[in-house]
N, C-alpha and C positions, 0 to 999 in steps of 0.2 A: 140864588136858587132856593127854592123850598126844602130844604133840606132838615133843621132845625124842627124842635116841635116844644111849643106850636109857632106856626109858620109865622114871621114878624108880618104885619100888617102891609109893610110896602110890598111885601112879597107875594102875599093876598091878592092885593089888587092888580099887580102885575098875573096872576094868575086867573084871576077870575077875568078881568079883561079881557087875555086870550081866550079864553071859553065861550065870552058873550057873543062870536062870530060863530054864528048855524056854519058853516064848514069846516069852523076849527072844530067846533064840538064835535062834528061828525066823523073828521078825523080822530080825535081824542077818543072817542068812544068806541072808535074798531079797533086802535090798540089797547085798548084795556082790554078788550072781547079778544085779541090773538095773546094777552098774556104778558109775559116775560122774553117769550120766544120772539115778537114782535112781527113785524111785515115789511117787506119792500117797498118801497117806492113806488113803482109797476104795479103792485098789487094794491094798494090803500089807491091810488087813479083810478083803478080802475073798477073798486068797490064806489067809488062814491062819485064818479064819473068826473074825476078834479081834472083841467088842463094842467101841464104840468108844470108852468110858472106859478099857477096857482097855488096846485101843492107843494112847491115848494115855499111860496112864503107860507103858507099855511103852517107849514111843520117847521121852518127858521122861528117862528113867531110864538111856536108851544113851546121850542127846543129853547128860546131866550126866557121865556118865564118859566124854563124850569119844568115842566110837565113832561117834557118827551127826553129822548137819549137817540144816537145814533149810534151804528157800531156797522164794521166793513167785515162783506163776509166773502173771500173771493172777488167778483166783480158786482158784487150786488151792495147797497147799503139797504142796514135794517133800522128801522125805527120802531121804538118799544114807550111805551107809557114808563113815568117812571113812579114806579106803585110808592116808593117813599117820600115823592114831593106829594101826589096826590092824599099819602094817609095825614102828611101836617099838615095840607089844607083841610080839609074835612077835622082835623082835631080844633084848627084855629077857629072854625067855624061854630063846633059845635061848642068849645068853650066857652066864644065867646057869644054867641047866641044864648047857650044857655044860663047866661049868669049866675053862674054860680046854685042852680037848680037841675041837677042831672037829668030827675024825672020827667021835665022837658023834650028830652033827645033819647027818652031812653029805650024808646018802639026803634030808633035810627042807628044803634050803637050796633048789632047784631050781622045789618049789613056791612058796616066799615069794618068789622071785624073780621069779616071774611075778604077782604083783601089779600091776594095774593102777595105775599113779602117778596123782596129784592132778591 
């Protein structure tokens, strides 16, 4: 899991991977937009109009590289972006993009900073 920073490289690409699929990203990106608090199952289908075998590999597939989290609320499961794999990739990225030249990244740092923490 991405958890370390910055994120080791297999972990990278096991992440960036899952991203390169327009559904997964789509997913991925309405739980960043609900937060911490995250969204249902029910409700990520039905923002992004997923079948639900769909979304479910969908979210197994973000949820194994690290990107997403589950949590049981009642009879509902929530799924949540998980803002501290997402800030090591983004740090591994911009590390090592910028070799070792900050002013490279340094228009990009203002947004990663406003990441909402864990």
């Amino acid at each position: 899991m991405l958890t370390a920073y910055p994120a080791p490289p297999t972990d990278a690409v096991a992440a960036l991977s899952a991203l390169a699929h327009p559904g997964r990203l789509e997913v991925f990106r309405r739980l960043v937009g609900a937060g911490p608090e995250g969204l249902a199952a029910g409700e990520i289908a039905r923002a992004t109009g997923s079948l639900p075998n769909t979304l479910s590999s969908n979210l197994a597939i973000l949820t194994a590289a690290g990107l997403t989290r589950s949590r049981r609320e009642g009879r509902s499961i929530l799924y949540s972006a998980d803002f501290g794999a997402m800030r090591g990739l983004l740090a591994y990225l911009m590390e090592d993009c910028c070799g070792g030249r900050p002013e490279i990244c340094a228009d990009i740092s203002p947004a990663c900073l406003a990441v909402p923490a864990p």
